[in-house]
BADO-745230 format. One record per residue: x, y, z of N, C-alpha, C in turn; residue in three letters. Coordinates in steps of 0.02 Angstrom, whole numbers, padded with zeros to 5 digits, always signed. Atoms other than C-alpha are relative to their C-alpha. Layout:
XYZXYZXYZALA ...
This chain:
+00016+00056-00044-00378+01881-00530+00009-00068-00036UNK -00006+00051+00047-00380+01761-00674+00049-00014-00054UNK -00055+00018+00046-00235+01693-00781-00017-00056-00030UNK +00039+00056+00019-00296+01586-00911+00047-00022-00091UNK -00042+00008+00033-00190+01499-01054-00035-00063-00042UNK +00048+00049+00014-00311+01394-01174+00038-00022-00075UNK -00022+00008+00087-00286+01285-01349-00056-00027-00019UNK +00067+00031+00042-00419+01175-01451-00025-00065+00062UNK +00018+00061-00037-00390+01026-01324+00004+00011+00078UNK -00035-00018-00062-00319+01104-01151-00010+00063+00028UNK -00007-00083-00022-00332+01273-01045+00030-00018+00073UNK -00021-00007-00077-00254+01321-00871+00014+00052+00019UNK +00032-00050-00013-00314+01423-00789+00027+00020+00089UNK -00019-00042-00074-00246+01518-00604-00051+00038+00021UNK +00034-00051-00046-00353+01590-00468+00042+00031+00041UNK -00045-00032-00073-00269+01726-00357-00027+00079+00016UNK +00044-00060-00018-00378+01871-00268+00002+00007+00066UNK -00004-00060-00065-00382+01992-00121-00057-00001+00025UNK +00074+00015-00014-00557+01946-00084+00013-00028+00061UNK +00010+00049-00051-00636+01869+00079-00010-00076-00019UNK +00018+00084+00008-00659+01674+00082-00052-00024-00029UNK +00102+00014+00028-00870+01676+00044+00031+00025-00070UNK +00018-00037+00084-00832+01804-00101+00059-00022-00046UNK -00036+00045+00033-00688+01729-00162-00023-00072-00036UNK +00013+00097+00036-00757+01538-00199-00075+00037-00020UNK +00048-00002+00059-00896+01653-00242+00000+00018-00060UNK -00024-00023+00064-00829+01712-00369+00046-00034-00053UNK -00060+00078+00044-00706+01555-00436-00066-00038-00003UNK +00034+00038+00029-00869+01470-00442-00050+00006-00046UNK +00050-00040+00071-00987+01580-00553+00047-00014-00060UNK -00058-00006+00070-00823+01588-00659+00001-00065-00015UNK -00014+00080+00009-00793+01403-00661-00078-00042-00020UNK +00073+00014+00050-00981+01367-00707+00010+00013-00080UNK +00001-00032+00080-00972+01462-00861+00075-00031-00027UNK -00052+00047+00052-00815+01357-00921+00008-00055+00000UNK -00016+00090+00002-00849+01164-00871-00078+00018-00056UNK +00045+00008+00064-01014+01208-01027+00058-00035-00030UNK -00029+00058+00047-00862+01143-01123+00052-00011+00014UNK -00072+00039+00002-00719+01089-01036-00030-00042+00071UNK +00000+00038-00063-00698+00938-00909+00056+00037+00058UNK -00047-00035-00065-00617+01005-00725+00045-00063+00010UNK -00041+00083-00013-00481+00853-00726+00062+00024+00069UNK -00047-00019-00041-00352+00942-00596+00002+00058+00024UNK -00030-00054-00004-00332+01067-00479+00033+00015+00081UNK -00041-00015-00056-00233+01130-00318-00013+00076+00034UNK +00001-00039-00045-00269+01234-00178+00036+00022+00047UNK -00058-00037-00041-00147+01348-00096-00034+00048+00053UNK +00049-00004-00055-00227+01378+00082+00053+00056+00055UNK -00035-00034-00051-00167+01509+00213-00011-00017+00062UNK -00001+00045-00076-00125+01455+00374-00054+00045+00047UNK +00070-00017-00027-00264+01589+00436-00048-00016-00024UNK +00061+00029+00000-00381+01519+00348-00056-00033+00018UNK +00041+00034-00020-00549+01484+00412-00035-00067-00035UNK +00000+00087+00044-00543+01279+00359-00072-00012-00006UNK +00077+00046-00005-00722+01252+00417-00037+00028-00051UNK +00037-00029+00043-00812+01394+00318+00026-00017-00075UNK -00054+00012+00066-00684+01360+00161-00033-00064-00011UNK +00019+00101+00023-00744+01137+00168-00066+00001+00004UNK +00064+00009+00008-00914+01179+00195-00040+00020-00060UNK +00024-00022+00061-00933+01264+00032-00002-00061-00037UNK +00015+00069+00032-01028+01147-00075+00047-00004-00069UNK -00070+00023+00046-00886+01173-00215+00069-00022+00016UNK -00071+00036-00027-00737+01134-00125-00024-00075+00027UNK +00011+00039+00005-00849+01008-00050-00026-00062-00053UNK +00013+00044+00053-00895+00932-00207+00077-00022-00062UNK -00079-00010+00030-00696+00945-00276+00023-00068+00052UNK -00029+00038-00034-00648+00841-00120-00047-00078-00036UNK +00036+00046-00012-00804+00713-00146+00046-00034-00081UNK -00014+00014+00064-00742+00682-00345+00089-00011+00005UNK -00073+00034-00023-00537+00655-00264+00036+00057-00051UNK -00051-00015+00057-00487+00790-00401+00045+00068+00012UNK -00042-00087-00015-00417+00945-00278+00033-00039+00034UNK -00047+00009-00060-00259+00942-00197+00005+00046+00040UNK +00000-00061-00063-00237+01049-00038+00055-00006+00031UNK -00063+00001-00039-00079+01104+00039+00004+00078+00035UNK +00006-00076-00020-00061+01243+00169+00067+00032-00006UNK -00063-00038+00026+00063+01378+00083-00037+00052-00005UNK -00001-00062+00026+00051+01559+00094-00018+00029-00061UNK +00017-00030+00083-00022+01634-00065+00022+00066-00005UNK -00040-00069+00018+00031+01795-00123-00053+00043+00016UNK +00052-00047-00029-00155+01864-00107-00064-00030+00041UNK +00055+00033-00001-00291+01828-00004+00018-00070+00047UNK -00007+00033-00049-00326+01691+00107+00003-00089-00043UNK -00011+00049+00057-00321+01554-00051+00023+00010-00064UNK -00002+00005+00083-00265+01525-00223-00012-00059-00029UNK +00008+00061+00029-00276+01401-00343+00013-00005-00065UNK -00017+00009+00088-00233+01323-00513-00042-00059-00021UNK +00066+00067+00024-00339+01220-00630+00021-00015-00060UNK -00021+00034+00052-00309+01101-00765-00068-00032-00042UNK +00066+00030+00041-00461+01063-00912+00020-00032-00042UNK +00017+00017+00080-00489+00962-01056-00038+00030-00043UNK +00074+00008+00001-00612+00987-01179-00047-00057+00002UNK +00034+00035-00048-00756+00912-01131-00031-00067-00044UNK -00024+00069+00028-00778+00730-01181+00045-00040-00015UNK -00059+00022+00044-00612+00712-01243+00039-00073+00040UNK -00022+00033-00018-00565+00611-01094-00045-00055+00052UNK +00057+00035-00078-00714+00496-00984+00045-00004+00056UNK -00020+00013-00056-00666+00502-00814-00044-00044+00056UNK +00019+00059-00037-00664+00352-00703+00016+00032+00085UNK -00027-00028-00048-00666+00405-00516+00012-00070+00048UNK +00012+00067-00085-00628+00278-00363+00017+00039+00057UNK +00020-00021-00036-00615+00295-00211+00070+00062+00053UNK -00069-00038-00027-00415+00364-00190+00014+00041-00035UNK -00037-00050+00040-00396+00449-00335-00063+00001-00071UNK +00016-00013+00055-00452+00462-00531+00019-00003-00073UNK -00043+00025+00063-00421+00403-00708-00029+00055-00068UNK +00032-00007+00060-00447+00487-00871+00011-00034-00041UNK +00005+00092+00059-00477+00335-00998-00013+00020-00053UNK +00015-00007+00032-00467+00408-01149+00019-00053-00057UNK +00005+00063+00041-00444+00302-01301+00069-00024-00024UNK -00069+00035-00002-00277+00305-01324+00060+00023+00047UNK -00043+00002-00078-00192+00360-01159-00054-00005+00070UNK +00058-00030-00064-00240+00347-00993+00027+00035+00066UNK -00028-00023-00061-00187+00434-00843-00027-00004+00044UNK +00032+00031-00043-00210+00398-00657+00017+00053+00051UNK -00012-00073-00041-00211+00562-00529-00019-00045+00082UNK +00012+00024-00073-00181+00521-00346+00021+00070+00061UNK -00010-00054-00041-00213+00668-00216+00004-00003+00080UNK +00001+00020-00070-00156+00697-00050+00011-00046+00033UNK -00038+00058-00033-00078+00545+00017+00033+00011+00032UNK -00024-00025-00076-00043+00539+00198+00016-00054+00028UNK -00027+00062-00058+00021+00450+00362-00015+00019+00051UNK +00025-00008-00083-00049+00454+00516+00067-00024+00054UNK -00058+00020-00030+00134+00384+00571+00046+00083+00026UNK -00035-00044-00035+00245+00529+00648+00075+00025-00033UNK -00065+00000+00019+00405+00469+00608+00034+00005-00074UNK -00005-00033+00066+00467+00545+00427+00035-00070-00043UNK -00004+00074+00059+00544+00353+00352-00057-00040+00034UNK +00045+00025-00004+00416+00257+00418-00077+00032-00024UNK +00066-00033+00040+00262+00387+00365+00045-00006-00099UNK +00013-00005+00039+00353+00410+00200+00016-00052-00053UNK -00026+00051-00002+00402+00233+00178-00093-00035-00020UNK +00094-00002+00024+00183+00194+00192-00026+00054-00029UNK +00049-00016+00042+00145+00334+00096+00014-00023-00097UNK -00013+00021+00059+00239+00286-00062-00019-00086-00007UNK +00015+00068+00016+00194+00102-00026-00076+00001-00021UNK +00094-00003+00030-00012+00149-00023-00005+00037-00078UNK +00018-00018+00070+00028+00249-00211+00019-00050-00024UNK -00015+00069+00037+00114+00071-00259-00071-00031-00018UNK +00046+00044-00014-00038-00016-00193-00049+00040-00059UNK +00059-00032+00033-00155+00092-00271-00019-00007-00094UNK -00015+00007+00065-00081+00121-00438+00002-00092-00024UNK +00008+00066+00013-00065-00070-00469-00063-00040+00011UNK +00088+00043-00016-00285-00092-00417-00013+00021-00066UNK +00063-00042+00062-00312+00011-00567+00049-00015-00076UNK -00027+00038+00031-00162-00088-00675+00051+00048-00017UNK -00057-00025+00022-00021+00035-00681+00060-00003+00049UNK -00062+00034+00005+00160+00006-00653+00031+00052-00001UNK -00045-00074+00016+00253+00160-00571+00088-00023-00012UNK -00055+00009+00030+00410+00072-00622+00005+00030-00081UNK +00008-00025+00043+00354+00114-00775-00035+00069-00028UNK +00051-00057+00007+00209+00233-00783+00006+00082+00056UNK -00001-00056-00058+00250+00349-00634+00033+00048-00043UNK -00025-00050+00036+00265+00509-00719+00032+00067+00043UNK +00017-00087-00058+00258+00669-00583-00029-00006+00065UNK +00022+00025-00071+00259+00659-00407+00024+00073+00046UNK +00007-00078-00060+00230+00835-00253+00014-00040+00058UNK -00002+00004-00073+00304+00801-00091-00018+00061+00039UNK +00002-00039-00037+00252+00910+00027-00006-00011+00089UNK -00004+00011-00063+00324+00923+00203+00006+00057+00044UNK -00010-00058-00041+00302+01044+00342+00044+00017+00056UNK -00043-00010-00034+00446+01008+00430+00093+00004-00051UNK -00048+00011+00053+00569+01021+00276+00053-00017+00012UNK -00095-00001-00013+00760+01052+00331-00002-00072+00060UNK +00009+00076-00081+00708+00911+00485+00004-00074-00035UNK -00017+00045+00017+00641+00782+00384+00000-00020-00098UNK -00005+00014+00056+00671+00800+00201+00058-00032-00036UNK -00060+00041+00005+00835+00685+00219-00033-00063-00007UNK +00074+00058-00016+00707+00542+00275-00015-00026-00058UNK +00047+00025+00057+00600+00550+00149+00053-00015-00075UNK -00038-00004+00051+00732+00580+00007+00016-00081-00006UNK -00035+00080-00001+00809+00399+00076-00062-00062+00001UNK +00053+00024-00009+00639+00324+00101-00028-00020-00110UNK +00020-00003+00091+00589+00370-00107+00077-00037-00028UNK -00063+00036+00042+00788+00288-00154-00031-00043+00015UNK +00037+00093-00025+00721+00109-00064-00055+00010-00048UNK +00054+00040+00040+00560+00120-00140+00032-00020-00067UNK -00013+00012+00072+00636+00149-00323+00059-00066-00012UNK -00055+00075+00001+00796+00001-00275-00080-00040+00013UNK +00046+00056-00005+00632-00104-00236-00024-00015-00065UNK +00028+00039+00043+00529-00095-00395+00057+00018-00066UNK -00061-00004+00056+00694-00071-00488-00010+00040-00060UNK -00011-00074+00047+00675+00099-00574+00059+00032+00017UNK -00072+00004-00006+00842+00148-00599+00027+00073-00042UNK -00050-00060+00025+00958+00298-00662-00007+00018-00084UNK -00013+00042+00078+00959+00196-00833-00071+00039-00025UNK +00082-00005+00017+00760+00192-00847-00032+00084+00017UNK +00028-00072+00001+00731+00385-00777-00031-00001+00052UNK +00037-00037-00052+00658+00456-00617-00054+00028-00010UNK +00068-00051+00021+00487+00544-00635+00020+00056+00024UNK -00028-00068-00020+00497+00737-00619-00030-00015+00066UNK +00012+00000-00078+00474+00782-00445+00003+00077+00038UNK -00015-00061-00042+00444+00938-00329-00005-00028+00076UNK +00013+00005-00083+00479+00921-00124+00043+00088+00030UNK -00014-00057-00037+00455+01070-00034-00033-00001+00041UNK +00051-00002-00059+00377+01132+00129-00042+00032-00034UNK +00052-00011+00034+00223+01121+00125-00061-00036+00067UNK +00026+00036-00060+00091+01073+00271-00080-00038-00025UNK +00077+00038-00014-00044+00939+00262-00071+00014+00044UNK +00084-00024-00054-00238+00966+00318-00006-00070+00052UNK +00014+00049-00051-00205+00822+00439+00073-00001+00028UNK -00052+00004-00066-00062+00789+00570+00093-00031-00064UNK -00035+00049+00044+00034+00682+00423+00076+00038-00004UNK -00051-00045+00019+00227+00739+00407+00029-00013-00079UNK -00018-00021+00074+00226+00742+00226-00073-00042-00040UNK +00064+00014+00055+00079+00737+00077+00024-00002-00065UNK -00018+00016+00057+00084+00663-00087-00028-00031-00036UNK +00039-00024+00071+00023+00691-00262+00036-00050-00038UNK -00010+00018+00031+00042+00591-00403-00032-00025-00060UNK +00015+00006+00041+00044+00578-00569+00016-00060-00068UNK -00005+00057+00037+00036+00399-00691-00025+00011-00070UNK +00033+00015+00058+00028+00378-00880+00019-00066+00008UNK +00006+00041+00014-00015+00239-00965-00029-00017-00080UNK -00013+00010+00091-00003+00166-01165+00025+00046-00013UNK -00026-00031+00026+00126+00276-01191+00068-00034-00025UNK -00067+00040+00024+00271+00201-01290+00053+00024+00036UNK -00070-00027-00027+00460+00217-01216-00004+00058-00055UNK -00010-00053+00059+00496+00305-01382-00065+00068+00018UNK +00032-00081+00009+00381+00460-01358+00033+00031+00080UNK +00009-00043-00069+00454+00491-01175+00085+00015-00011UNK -00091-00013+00021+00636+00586-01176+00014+00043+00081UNK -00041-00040-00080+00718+00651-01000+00027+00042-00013UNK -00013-00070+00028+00730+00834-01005+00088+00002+00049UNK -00032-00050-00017+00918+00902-00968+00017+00054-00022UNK -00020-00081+00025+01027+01052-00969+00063+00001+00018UNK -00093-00005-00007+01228+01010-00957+00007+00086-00027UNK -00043-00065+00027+01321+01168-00959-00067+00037+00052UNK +00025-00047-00028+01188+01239-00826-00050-00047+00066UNK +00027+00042-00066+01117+01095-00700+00036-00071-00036UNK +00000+00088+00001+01185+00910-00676-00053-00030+00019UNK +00076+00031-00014+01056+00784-00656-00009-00005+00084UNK +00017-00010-00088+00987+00771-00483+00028-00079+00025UNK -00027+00077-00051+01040+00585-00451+00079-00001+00001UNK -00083-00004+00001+01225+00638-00482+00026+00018+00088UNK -00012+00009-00077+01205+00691-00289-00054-00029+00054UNK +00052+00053-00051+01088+00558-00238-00058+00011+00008UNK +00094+00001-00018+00903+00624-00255-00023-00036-00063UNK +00027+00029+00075+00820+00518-00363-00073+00038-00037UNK +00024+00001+00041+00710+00605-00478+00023+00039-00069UNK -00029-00029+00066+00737+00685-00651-00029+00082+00002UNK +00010-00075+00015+00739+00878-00708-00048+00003-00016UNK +00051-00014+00022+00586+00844-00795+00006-00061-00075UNK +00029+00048+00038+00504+00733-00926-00026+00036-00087UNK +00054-00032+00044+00449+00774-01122-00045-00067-00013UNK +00027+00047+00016+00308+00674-01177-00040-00012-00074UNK +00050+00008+00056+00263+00641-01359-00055-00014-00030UNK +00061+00010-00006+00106+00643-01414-00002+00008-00104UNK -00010-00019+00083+00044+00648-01617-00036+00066+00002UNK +00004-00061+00023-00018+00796-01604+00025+00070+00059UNK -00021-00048-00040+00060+00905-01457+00060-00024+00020UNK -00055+00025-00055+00224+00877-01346-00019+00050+00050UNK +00017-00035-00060+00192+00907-01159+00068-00023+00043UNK -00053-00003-00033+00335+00942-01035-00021+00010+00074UNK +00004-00030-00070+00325+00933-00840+00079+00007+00020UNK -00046-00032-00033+00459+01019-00754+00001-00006+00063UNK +00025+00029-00069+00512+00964-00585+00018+00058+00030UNK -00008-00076-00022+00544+01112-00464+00107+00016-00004UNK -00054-00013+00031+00707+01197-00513+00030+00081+00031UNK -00049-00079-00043+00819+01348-00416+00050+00000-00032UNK -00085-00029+00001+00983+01433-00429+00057-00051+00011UNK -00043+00025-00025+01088+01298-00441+00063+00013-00080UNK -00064-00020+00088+01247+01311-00578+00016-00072-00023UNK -00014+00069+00050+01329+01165-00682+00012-00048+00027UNK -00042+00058-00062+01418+01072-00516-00061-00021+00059UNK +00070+00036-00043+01254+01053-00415+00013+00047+00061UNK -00037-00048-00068+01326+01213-00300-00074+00061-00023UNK +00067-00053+00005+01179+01350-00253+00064+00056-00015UNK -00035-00078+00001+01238+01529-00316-00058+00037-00011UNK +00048-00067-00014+01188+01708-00292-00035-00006+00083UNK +00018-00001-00080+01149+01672-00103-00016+00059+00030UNK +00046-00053-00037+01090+01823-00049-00032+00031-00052UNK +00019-00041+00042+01012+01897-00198-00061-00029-00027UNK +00076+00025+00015+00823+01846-00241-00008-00004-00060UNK +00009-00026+00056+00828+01944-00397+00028-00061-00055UNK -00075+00038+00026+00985+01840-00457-00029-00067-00010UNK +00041+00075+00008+00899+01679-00408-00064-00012-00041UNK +00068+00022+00038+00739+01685-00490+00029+00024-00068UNK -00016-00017+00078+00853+01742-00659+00041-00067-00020UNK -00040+00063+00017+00952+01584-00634-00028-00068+00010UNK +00052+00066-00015+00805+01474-00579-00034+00017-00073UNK +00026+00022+00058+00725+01511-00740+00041+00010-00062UNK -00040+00009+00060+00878+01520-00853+00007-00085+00011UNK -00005+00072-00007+00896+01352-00789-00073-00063-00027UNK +00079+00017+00017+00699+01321-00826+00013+00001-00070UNK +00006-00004+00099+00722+01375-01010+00053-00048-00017UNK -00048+00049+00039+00876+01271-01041-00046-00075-00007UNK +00029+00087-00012+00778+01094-00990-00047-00013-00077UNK +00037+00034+00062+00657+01147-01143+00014+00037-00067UNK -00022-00008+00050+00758+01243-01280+00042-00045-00020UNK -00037+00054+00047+00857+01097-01316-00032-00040-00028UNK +00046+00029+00014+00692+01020-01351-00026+00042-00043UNK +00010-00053+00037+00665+01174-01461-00088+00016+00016UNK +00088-00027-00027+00510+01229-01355+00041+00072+00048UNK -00028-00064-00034+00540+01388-01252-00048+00028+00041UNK +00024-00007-00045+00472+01473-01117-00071+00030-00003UNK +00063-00007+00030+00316+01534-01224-00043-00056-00011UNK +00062+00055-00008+00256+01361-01209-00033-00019+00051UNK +00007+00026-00081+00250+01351-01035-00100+00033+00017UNK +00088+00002-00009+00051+01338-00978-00023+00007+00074UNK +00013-00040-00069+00072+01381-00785+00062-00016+00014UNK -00076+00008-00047+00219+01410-00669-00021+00009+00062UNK -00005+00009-00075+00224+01379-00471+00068+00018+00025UNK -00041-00012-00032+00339+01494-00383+00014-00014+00088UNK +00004-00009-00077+00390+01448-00204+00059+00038+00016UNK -00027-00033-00024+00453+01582-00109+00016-00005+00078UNK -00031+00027-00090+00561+01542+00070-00007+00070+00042UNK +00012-00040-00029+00543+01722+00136-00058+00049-00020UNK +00056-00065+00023+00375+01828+00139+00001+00041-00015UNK +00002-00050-00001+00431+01960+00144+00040+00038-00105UNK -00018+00001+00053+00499+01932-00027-00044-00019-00077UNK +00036+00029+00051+00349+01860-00126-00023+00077-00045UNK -00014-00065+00050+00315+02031-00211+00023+00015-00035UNK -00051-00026+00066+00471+02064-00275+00005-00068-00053UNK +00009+00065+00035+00471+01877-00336-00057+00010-00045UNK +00033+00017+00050+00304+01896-00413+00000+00058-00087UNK -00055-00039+00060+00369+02041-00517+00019-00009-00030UNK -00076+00002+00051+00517+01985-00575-00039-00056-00055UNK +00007+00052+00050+00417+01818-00651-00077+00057-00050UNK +00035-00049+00038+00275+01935-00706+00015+00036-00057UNK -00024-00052+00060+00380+02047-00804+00053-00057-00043UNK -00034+00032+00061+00497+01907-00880-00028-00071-00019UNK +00051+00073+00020+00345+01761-00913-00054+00050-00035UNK +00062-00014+00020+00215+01774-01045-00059+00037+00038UNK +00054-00038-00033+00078+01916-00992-00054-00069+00029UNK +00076+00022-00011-00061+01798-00979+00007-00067+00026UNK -00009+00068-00026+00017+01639-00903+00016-00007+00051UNK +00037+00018-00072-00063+01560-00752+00079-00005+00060UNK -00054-00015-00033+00065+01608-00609-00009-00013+00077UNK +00009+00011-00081+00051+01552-00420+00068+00031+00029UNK -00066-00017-00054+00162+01645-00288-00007-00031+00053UNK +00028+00015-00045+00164+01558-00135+00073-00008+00058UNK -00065+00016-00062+00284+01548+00030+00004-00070+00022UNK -00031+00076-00025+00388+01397+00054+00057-00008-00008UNK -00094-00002+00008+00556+01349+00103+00012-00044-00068UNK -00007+00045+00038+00649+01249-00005+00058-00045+00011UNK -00031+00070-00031+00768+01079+00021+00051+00045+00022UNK -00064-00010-00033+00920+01178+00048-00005+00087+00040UNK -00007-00054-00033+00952+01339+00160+00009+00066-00053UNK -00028-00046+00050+01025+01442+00032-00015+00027-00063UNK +00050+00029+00071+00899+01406-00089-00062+00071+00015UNK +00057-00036-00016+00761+01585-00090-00064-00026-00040UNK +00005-00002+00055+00681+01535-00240+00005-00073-00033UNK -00003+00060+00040+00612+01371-00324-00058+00027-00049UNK +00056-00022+00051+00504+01378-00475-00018-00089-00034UNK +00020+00036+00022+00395+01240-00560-00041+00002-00070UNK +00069-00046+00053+00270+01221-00707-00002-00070-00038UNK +00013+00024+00033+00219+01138-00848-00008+00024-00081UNK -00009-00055+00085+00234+01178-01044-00041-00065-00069UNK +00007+00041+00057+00128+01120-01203+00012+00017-00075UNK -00035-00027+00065+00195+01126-01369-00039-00039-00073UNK +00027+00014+00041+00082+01091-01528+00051-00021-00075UNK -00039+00039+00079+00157+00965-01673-00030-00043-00022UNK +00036+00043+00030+00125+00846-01773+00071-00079-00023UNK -00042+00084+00015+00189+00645-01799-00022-00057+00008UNK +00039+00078+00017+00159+00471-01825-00018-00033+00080UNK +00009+00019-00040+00128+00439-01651-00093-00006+00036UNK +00098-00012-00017-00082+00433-01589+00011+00053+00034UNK +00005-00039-00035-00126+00577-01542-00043+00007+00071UNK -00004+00007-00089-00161+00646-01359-00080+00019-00011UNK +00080+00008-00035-00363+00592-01319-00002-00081+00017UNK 
């Protein structure tokens, strides 16, 4: 039920169980007692089934106390078991004070800070005009609390539940914003995942985001992988493969979501699942062995799977070729292109040492 992947400063940790709804969060919350004694809960994400009973699920005073503190995200996707899953992200505990307001959440530690913004919506209809105000309210936001996603915007989740409809929209909606505050090709895209994915309100697309701040240019390097993906703005989406971020005593890598695509930006293996999830994460390992990190650093992975009937064999295949013990979400969701079964995501930390301040 538990996949848990810990170091001196960090753990992450996966929920995914066959349980009912009561005994489920009763059981992620006995467990999750006995590990905020010494770690802070700074992030985590809820993968909700569209049968899910919402009312009994928000009335629990831990999900309700997750929402009250801004630090869960919620998106309704299929889980592999069970009527929820979830993934969670700790510190240890002090390492970072957390500042909360009223949209989101900072951790202010002493020499970085980061700024978490969950769930960002539009009560608008229309897919450039909703996603046109929702990236303008993370501008607004991020700039009350003094950061600068021209600069600082690190990692950003679209999630839309009408994908193949309006994930053209939004794609052209996120180029304008970035021609506005003039983040550019030059300067780097933040990693990025957009997949379907349905909002707990009417909104046609929700969105996550993630800001550092006092981090030098020099510690940040734009992950590729020539000879096995072109960059994503070579056919017009603006964000990057993924990000490393130096730190003096770790390097941390987010990974933006990543499929079967080959060296020319063309999907292959089109009918074959197996095929795709061997070429979605040969493509995964290239972004961080040229960084001489490897897929043993990786600290959770997020598979989305476009046919149900397929999440099984999918969770298999990453099961048997990912570290035993690292935090693994399966969940059903299309992905931008038709042809596409198979996207994968994650995050990877890698312990070093250098003249740079280290990460608290």
């Amino acid at each position: 039920m538990f996949k848990e992947i810990s170091n001196e400063k960090e753990s992450y940790l996966s929920f995914v169980s066959p349980l009912q709804t009561e005994e489920a969060l009763d059981y992620l919350e006995t467990t999750l007692k006995k590990k905020i004694h010494d770690w802070d809960l700074i992030w985590c994400r809820f993968f909700i089934s569209p049968s899910l009973d919402q009312e009994l699920f928000f009335k629990s005073p831990f999900i309700n106390s997750l929402q009250q503190k801004n630090k869960a995200s919620f998106i309704i996707q299929k889980p592999e078991l069970g009527n929820f899953s979830a993934l969670f992200s700790f510190v240890k505990k002090g390492l970072f004070p957390i500042r909360q307001f009223e949209t989101g959440y900072e951790l202010h530690g002493k020499n970085y800070h980061y700024f978490y913004l969950n769930n960002l919506q539009s009560e608008e209809s229309d897919i450039h005009t909703a996603s046109a105000q929702v990236f303008s309210q993370m501008d607004a936001l991020a700039h009350e609390q003094g950061y600068l996603p021209r600069e600082h915007l690190l990692r950003t989740w679209l999630f839309l539940p009408q994908l193949f409809k309006d994930y053209a929209g939004m794609v052209e909606e996120r180029n304008n914003y970035f021609k506005k505050i003039e983040r550019t090709e030059a300067s780097g895209f933040p990693a990025s995942t957009g997949i379907e994915g349905t909002p707990l309100s009417q909104s046609p697309l929700s969105l996550d985001a993630l800001l550092l701040k006092k981090v030098k240019r020099e510690q940040l390097k734009e992950l590729e992988a020539p000879g096995f993906m072109p960059t994503a703005f070579s056919y017009g989406v603006a964000f990057a493969r993924g990000w490393k971020v130096t730190f003096g005593d770790r390097e941390h890598y987010y990974l933006s979501g990543t499929a079967s695509i080959d060296e020319t930006g063309q999907i292959i293996h089109t009918d074959d699942i197996k095929t795709q999830c061997l070429r979605a994460l040969q493509n995964f390992e290239q972004l961080l062995v040229r960084e001489e990190a490897s897929l043993g650093n990786l600290s959770y992975v997020i598979a989305y799977v476009k046919d149900e009937e397929q999440i099984k064999v999918c969770s298999q295949f990453f099961n048997e070729h990912l570290p035993q013990d690292l935090p693994l979400i399966v969940v059903r969701a299309s992905v931008c292109r038709p042809g596409w079964l198979i996207e994968i995501e994650g995050f990877a930390t890698k312990i070093s040492q250098n003249h740079f301040p280290t990460w608290e």
